[in-house]
Every structure is written in C-alpha cells, then in structure tokens.
N, CA, C and O atoms as a Tinker XYZ file with bonds, in Angstrom:
   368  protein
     1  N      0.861000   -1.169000    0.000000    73     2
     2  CA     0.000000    0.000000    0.000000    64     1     3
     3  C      0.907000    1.232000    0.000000    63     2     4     5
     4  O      1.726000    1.218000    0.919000    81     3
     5  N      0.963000    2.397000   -0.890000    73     3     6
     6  CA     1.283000    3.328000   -1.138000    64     5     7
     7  C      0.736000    4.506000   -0.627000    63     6     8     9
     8  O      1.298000    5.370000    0.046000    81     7
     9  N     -0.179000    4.463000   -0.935000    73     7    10
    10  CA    -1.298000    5.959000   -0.460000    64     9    11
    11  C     -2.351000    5.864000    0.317000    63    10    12    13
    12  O     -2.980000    4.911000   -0.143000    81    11
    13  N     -2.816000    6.208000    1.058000    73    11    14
    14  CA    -3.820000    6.068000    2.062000    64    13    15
    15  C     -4.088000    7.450000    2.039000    63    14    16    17
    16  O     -3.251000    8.242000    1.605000    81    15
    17  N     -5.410000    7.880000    2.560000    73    15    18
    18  CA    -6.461000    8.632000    2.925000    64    17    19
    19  C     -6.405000    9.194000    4.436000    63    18    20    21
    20  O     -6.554000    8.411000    5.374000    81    19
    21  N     -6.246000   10.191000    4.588000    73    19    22
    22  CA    -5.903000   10.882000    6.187000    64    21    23
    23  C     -6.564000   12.106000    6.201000    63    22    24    25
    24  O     -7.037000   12.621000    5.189000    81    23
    25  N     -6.608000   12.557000    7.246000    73    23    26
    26  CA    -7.127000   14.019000    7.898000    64    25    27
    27  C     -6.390000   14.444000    8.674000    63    26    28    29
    28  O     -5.540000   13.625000    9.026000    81    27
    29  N     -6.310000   15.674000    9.249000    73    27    30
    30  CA    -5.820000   16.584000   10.070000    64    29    31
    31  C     -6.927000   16.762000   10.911000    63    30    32    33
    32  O     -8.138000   16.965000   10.823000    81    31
    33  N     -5.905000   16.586000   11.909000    73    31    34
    34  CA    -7.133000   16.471000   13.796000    64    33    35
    35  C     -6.051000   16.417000   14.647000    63    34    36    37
    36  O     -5.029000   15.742000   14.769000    81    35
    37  N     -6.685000   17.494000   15.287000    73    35    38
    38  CA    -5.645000   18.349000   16.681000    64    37    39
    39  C     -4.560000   18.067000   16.201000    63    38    40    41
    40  O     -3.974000   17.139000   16.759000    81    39
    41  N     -4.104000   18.506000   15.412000    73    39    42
    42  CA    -2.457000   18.757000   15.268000    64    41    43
    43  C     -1.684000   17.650000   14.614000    63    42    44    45
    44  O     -0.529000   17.787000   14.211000    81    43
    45  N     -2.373000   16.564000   14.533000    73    43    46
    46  CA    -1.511000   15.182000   13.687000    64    45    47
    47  C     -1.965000   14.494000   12.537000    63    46    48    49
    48  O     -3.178000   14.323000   12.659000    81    47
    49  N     -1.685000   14.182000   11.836000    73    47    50
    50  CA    -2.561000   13.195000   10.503000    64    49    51
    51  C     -3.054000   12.113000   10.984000    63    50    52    53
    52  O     -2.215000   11.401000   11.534000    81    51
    53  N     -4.099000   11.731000   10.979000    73    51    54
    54  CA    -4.483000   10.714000   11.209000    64    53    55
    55  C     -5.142000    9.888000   10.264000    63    54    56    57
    56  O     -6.243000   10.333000    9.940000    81    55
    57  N     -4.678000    8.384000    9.495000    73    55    58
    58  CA    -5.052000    7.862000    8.437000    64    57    59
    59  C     -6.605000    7.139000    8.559000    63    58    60    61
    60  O     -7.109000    6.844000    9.643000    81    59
    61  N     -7.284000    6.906000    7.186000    73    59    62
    62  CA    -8.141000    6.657000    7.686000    64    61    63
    63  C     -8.378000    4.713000    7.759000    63    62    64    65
    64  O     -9.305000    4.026000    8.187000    81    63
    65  N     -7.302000    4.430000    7.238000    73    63    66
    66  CA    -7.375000    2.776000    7.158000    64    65    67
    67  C     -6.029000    2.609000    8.222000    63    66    68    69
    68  O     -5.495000    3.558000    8.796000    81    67
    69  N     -5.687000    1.414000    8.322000    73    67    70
    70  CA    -4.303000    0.526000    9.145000    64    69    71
    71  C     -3.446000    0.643000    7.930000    63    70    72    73
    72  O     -3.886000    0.458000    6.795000    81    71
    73  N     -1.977000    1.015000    8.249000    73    71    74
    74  CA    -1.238000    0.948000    7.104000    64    73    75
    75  C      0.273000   -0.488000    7.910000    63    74    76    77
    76  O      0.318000   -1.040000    9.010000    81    75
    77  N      1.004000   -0.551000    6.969000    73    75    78
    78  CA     1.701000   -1.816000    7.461000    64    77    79
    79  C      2.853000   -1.140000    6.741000    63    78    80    81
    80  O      3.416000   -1.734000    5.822000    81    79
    81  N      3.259000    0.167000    7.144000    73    79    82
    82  CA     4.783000    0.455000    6.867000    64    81    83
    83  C      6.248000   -0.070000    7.923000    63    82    84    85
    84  O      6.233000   -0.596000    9.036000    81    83
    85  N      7.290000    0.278000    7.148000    73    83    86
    86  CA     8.527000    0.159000    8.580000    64    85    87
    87  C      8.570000    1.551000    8.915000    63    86    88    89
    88  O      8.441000    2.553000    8.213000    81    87
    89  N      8.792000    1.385000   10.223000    73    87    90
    90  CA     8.813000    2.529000   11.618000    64    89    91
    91  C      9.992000    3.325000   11.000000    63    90    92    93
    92  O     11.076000    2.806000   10.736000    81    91
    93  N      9.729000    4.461000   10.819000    73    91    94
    94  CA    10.651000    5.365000   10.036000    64    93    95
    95  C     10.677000    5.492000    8.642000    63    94    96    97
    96  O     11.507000    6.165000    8.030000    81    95
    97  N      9.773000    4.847000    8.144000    73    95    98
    98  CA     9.878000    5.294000    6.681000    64    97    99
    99  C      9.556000    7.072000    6.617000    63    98   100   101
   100  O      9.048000    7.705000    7.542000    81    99
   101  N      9.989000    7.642000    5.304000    73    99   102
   102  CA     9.326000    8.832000    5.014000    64   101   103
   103  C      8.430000    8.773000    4.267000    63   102   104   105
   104  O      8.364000    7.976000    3.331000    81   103
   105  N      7.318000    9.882000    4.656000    73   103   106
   106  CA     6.097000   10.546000    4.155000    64   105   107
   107  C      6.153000   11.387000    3.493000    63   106   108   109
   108  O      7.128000   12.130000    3.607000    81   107
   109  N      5.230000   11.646000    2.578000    73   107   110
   110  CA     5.196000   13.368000    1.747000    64   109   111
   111  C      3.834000   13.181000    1.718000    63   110   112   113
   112  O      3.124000   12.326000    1.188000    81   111
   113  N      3.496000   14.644000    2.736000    73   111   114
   114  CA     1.893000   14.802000    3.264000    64   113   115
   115  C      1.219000   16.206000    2.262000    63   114   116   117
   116  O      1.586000   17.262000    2.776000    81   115
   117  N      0.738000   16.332000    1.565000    73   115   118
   118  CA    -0.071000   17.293000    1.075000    64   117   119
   119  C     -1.815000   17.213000    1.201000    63   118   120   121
   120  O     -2.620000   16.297000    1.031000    81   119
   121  N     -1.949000   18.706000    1.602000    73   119   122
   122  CA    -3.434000   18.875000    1.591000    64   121   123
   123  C     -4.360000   18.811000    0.257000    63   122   124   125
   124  O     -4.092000   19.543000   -0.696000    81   123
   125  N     -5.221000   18.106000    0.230000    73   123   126
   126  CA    -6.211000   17.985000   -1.184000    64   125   127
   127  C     -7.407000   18.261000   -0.889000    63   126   128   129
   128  O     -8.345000   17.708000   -1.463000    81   127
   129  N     -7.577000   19.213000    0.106000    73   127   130
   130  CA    -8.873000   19.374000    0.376000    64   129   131
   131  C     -8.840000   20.609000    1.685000    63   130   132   133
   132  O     -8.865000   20.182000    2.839000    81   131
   133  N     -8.791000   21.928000    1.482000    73   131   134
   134  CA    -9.027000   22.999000    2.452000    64   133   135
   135  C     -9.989000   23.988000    2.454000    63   134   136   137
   136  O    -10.446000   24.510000    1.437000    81   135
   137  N    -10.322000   24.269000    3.678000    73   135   138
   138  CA   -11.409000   25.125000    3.856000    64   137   139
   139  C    -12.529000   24.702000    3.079000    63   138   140   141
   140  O    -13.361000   25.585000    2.869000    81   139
   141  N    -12.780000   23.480000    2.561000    73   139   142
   142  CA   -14.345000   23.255000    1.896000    64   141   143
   143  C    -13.517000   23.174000    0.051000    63   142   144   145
   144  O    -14.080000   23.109000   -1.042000    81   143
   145  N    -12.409000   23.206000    0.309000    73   143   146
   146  CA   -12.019000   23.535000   -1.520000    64   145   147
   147  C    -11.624000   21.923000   -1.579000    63   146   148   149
   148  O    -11.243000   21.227000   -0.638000    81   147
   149  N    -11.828000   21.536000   -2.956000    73   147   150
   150  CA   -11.554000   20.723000   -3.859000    64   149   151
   151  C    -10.445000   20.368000   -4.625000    63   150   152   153
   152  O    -10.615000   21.023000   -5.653000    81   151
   153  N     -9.608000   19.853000   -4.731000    73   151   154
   154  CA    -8.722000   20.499000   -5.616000    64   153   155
   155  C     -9.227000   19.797000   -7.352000    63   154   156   157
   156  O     -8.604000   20.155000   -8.351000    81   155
   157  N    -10.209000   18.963000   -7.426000    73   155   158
   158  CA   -10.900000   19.034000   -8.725000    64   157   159
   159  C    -11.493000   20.095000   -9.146000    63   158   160   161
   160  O    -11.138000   20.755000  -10.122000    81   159
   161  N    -12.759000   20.395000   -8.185000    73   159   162
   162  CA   -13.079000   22.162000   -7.886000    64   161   163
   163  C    -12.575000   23.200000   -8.953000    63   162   164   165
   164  O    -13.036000   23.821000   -9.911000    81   163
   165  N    -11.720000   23.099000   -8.470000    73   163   166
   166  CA   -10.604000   24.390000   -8.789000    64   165   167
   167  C     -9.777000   23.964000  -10.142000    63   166   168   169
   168  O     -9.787000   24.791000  -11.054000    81   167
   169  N     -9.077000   22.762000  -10.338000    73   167   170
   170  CA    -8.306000   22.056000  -11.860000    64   169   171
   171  C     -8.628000   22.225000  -13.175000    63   170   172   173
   172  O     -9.650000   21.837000  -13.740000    81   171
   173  N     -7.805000   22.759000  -13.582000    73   171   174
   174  CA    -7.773000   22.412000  -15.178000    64   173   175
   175  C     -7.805000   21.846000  -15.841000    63   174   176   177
   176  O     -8.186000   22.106000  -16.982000    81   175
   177  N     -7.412000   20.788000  -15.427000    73   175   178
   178  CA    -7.138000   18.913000  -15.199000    64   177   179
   179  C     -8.471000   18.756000  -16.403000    63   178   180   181
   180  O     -9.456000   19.463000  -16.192000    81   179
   181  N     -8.480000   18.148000  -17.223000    73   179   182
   182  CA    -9.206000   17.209000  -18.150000    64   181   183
   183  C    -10.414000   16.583000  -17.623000    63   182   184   185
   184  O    -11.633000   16.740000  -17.684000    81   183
   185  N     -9.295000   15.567000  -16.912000    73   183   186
   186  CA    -9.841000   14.497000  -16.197000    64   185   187
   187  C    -10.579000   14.728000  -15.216000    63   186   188   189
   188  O    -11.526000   13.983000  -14.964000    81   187
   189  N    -10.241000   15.985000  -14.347000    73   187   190
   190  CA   -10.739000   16.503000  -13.179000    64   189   191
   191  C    -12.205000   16.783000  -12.931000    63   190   192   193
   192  O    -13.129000   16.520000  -12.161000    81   191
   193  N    -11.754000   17.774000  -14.511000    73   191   194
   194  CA   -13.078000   18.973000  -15.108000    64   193   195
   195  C    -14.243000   17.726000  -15.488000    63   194   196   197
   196  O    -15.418000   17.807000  -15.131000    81   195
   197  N    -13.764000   16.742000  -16.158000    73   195   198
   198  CA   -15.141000   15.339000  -16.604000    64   197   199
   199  C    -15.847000   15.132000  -15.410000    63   198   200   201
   200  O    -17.032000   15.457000  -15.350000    81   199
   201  N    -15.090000   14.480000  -14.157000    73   199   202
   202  CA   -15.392000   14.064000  -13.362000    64   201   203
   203  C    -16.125000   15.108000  -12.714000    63   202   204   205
   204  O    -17.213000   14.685000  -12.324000    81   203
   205  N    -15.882000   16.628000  -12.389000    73   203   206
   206  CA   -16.624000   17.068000  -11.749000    64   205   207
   207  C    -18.005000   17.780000  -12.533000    63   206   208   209
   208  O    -18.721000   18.556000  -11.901000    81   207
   209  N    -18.229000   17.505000  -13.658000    73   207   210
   210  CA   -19.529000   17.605000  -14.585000    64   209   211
   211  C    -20.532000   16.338000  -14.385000    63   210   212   213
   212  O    -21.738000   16.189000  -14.190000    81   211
   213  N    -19.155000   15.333000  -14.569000    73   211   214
   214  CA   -20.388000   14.170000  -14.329000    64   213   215
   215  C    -21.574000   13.870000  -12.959000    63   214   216   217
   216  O    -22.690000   13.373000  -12.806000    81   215
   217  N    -20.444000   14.564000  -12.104000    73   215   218
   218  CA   -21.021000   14.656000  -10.429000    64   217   219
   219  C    -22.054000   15.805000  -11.047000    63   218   220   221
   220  O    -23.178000   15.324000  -11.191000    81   219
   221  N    -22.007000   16.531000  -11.255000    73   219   222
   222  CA   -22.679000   17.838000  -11.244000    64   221   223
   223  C    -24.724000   16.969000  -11.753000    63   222   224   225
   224  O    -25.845000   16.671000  -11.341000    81   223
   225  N    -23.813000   17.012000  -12.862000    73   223   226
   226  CA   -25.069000   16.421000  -13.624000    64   225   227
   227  C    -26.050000   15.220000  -12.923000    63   226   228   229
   228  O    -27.255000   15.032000  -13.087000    81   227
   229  N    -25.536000   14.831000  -12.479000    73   227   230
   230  CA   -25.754000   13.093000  -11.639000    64   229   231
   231  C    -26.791000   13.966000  -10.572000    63   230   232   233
   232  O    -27.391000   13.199000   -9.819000    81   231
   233  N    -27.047000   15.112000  -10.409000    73   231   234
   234  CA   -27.825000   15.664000   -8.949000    64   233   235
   235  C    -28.708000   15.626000   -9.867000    63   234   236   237
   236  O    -28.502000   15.773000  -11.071000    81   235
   237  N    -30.359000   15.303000   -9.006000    73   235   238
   238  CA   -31.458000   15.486000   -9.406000    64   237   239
   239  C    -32.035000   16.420000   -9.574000    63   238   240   241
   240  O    -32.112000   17.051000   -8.520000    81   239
   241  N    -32.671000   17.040000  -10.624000    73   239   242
   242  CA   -33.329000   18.493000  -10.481000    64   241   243
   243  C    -34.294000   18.427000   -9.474000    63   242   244   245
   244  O    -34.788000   17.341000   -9.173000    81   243
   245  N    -34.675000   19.643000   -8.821000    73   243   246
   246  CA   -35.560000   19.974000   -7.493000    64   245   247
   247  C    -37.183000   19.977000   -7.837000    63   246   248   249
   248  O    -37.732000   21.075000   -7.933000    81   247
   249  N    -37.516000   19.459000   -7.917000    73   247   250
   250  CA   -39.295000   19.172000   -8.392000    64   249   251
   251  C    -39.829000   19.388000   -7.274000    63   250   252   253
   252  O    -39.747000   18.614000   -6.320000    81   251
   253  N    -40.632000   20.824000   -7.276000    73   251   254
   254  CA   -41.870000   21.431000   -6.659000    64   253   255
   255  C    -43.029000   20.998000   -7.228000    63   254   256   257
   256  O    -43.169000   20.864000   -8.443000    81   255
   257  N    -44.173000   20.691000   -6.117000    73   255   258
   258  CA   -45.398000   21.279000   -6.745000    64   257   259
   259  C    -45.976000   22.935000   -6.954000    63   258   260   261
   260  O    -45.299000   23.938000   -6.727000    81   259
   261  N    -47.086000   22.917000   -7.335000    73   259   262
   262  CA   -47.430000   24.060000   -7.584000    64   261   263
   263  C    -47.406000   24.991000   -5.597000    63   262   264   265
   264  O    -47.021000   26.045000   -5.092000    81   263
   265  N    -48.135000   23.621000   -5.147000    73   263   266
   266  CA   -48.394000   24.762000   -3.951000    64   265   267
   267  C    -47.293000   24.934000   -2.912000    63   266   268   269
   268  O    -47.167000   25.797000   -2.044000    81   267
   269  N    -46.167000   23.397000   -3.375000    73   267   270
   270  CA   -44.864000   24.098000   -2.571000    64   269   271
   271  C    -44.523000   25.060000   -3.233000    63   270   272   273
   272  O    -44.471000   26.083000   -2.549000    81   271
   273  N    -44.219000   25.218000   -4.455000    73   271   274
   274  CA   -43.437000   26.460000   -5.324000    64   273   275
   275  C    -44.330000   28.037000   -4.206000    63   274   276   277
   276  O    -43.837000   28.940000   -3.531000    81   275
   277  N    -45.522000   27.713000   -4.484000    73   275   278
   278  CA   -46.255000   28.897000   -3.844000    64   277   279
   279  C    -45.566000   29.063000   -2.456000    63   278   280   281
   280  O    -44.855000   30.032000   -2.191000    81   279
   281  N    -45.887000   27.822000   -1.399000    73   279   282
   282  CA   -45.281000   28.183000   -0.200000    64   281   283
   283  C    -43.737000   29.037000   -0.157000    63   282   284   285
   284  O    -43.540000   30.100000    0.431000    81   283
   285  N    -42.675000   28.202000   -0.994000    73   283   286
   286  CA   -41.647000   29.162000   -0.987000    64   285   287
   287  C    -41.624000   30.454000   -1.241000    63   286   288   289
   288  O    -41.064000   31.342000   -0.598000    81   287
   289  N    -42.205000   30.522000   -2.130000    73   287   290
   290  CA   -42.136000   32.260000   -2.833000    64   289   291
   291  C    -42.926000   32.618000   -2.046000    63   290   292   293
   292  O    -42.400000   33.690000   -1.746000    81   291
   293  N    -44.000000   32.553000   -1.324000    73   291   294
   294  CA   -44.416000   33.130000    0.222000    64   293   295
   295  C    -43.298000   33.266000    1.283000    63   294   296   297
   296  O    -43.141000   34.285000    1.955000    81   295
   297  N    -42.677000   32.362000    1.361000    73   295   298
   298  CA   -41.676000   32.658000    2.671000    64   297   299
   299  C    -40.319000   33.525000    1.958000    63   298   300   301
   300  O    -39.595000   34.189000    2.700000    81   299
   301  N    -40.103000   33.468000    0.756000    73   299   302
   302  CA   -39.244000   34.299000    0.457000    64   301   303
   303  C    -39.769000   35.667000    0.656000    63   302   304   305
   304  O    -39.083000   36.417000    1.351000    81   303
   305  N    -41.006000   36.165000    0.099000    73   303   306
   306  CA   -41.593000   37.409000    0.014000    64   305   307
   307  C    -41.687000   38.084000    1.865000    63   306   308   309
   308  O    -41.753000   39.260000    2.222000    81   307
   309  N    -41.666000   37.117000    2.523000    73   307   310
   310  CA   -41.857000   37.497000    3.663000    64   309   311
   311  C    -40.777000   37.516000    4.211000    63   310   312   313
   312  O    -40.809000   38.115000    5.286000    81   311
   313  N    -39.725000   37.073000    3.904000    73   311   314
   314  CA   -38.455000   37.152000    4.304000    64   313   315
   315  C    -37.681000   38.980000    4.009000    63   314   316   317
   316  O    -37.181000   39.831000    4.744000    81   315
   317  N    -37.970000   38.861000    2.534000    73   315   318
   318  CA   -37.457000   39.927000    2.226000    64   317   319
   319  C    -38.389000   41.502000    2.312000    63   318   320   321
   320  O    -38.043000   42.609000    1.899000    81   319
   321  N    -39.497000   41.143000    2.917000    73   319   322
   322  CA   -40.469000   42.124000    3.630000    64   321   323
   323  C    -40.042000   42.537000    5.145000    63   322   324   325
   324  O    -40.113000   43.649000    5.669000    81   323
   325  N    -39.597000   41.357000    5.670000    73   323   326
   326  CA   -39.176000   41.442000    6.961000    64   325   327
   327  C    -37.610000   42.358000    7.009000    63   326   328   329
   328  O    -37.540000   43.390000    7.675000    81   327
   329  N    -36.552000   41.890000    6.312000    73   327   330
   330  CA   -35.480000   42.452000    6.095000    64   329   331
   331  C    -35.661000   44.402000    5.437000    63   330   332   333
   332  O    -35.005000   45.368000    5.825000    81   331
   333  N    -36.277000   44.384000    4.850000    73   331   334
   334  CA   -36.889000   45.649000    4.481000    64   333   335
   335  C    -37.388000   46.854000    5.228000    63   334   336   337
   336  O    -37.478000   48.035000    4.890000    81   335
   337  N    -37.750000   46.081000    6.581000    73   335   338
   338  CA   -38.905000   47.065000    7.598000    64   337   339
   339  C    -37.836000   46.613000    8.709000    63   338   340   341
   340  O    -37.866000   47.358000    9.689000    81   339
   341  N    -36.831000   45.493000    8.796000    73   339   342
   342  CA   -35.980000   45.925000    9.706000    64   341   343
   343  C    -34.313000   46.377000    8.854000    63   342   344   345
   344  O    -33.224000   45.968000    9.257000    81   343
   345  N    -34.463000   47.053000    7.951000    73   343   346
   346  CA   -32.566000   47.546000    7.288000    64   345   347
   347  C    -32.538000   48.437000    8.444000    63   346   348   349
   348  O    -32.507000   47.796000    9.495000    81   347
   349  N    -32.538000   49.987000    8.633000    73   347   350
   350  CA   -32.357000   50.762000    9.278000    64   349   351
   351  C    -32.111000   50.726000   10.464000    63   350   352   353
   352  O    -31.465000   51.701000   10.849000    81   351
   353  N    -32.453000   49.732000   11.489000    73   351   354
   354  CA   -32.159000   49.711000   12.493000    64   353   355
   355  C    -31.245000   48.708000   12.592000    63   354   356   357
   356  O    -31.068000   48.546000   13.799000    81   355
   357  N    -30.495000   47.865000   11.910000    73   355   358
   358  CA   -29.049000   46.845000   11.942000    64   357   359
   359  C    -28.278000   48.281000   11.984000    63   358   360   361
   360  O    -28.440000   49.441000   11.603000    81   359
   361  N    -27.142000   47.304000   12.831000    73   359   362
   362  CA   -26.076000   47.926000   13.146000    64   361   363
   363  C    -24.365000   47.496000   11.883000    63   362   364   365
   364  O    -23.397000   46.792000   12.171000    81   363
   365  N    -24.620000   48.204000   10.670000    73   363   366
   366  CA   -23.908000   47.464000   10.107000    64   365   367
   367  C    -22.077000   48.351000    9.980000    63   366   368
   368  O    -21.146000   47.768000    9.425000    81   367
C-alpha cells in the first residue's frame, strides 16, 4: 500500500485505514482538500473537469409542486419584507 487517505485532527494526521509500513519510513503529506475547496473544484485537469460535470449532472433536479413552489415564494416574500422594515435599524 502506497497511499492512504488521512485528515488533520488536533495537530496530527491521522489515516483513515491501518497501514503496514517500517517505523521510520518517510512521508510526503499534502493537503487535497481545504477550507471546503476541492482540488478538482478548482483544476484544469481534463480528467478533473469530466469528473466534476459528471457529479454535477448526476444531482437530481428539485421538483416542486405548484403549492410548494407557492409556499416558498411566500416565505421568500416574507423574508425579504421582513429584512426591508428591519434595514435601518441593523447595526452594520
């Protein structure tokens, strides 16, 4: 086994399987994943860019009915009614 899967927690890597190295081998640790970023995400990569279309696409579109569609756009309208009659008094 070559590569394994790890995280950062309190201060140490911690892998996510059992690995069966010798005690002292060297590591080369890089992050592939910070603050919520991707590094497909972000790539130019070919291969990267396929893969993250195919994910994309693979999500189901959001199917409302009529009277959820209504309920939302009610709670939006009231949302942004509410934000409206309170701007002036935030402390921004």
């Amino acid at each position: 086994m070559l590569a394994v899967h790890a995280k950062w927690k309190d201060g140490r890597v911690v892998v996510d399987e059992a690995v069966d190295w010798p005690e002292g081998c060297e590591l080369e640790v890089r992050a592939v994943a910070v603050n919520g970023s991707n590094d497909d995400v972000e790539s130019t990569n070919p291969a990267a860019i396929a893969r993250w279309i195919a994910e994309f696409q693979a999500v189901p579109p959001l199917e409302m009915t009529a009277e959820e569609e209504a309920e939302w756009q009610a709670a939006r309208q009231a949302q942004r009614d509410l934000e409206l009659k309170t701007f002036a008094s935030r402390n921004l």
